[in-house]
Backbone as CSV, one residue per row, in Angstrom:
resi,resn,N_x,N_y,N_z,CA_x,CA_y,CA_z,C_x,C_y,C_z
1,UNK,15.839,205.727,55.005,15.102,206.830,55.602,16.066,207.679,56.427
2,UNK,16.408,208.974,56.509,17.197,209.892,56.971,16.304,210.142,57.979
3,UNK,16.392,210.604,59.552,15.920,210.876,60.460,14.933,212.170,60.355
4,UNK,14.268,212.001,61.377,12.858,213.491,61.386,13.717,214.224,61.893
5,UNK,13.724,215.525,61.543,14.542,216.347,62.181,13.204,217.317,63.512
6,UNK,13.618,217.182,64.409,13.241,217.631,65.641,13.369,219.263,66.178
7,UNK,14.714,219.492,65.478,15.166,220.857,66.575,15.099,221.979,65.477
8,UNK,14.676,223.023,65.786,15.251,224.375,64.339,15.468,224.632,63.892
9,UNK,15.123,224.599,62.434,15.251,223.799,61.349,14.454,224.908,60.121
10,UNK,14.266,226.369,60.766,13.739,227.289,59.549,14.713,228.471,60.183
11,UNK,15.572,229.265,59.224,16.242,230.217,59.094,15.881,231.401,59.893
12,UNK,14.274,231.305,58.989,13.581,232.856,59.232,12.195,232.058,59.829
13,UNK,12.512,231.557,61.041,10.858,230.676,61.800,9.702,232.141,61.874
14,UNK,10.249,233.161,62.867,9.467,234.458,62.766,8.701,234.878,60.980
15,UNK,9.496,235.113,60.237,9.047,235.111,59.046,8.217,234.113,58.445
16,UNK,8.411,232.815,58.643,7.438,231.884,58.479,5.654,232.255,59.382
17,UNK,6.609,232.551,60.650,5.048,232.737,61.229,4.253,233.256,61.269
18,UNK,4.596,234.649,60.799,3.731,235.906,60.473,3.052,235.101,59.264
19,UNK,3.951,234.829,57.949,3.200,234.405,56.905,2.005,233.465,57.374
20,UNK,2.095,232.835,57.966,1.582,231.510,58.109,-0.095,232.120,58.883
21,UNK,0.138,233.133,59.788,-0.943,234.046,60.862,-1.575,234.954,59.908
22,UNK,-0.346,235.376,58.538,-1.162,236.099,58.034,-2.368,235.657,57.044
23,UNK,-1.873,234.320,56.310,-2.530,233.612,55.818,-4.185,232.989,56.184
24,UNK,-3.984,232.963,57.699,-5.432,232.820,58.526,-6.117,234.305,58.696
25,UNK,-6.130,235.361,58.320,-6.879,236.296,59.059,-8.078,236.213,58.272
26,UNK,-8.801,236.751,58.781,-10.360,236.724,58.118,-11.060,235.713,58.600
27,UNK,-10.217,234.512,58.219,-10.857,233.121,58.279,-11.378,232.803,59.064
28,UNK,-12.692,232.489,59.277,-13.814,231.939,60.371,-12.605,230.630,60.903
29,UNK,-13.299,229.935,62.040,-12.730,228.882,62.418,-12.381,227.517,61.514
30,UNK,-13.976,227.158,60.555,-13.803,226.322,59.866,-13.036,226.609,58.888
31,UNK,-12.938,227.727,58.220,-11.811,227.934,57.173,-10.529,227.758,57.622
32,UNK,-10.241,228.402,58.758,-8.707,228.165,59.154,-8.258,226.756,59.318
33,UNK,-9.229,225.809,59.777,-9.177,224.299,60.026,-8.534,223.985,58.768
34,UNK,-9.459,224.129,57.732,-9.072,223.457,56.135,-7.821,224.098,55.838
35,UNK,-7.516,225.315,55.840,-6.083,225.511,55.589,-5.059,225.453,56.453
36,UNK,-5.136,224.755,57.444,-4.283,224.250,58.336,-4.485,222.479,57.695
37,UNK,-5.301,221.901,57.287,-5.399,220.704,56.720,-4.653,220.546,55.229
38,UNK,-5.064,221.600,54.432,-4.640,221.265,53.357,-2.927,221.735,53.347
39,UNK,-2.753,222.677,53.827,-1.544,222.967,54.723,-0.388,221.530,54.606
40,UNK,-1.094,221.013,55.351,-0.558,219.499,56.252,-0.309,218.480,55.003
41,UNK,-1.407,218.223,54.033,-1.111,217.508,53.097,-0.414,218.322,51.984
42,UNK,-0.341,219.652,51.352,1.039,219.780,50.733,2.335,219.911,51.003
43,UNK,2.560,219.845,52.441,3.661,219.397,52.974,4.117,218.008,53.203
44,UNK,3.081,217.061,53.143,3.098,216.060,53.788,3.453,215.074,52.375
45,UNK,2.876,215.878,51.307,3.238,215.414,49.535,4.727,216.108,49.256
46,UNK,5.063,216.639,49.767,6.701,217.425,49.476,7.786,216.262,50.489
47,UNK,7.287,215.828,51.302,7.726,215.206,51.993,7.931,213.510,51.529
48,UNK,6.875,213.403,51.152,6.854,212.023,50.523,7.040,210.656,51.008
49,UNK,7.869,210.727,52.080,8.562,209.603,52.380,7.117,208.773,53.525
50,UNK,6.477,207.713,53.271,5.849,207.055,54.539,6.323,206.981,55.712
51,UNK,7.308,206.151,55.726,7.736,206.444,57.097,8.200,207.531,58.205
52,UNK,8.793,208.788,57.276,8.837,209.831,57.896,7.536,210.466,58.319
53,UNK,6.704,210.308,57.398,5.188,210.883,58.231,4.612,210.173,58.846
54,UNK,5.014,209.215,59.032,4.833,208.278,60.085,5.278,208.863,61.506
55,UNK,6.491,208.846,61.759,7.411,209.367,62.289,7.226,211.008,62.854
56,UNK,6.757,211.738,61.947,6.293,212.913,62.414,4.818,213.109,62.979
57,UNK,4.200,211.987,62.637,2.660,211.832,63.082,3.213,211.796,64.772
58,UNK,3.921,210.693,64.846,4.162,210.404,66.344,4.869,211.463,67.393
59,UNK,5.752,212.068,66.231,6.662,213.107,67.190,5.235,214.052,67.765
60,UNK,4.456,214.592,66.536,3.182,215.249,67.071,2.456,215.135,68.220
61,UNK,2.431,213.680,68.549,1.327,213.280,69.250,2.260,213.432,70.526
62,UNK,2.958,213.583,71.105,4.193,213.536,72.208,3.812,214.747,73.125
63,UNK,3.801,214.777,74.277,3.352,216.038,74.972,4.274,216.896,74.697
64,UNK,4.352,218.074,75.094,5.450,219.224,74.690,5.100,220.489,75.976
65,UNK,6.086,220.134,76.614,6.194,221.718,77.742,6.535,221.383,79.044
């Protein structure tokens, strides 16, 4: 298993984020939920590895600020 990577780690993060904001507009709350879910699991299938989503489950859960 190669380590979770933690620190900044997208080229174009701004460009990601717009996409990502633009992808939610319209969307009532419950819609945005599911594509923030399904979101999570085709990344989480690109990813593959158990233990790393293991691993990133936890980094998640970690306070931040």
């Amino acid at each position: 298993m190669t380590e979770l990577v933690l620190t900044p780690n997208i080229g174009t993060a701004d460009d990601f984020y717009a996409d990502l904001l633009e992808a939610h507009e319209g969307l009532s709350k419950a819609e945005s939920d599911a594509l923030n879910a399904r979101l999570i699991l085709v990344l989480a299938n690109q990813l593959g590895d158990p233990q790393m989503l293991r691993a990133a489950i936890a980094a998640a859960k970690l306070p931040r600020g």
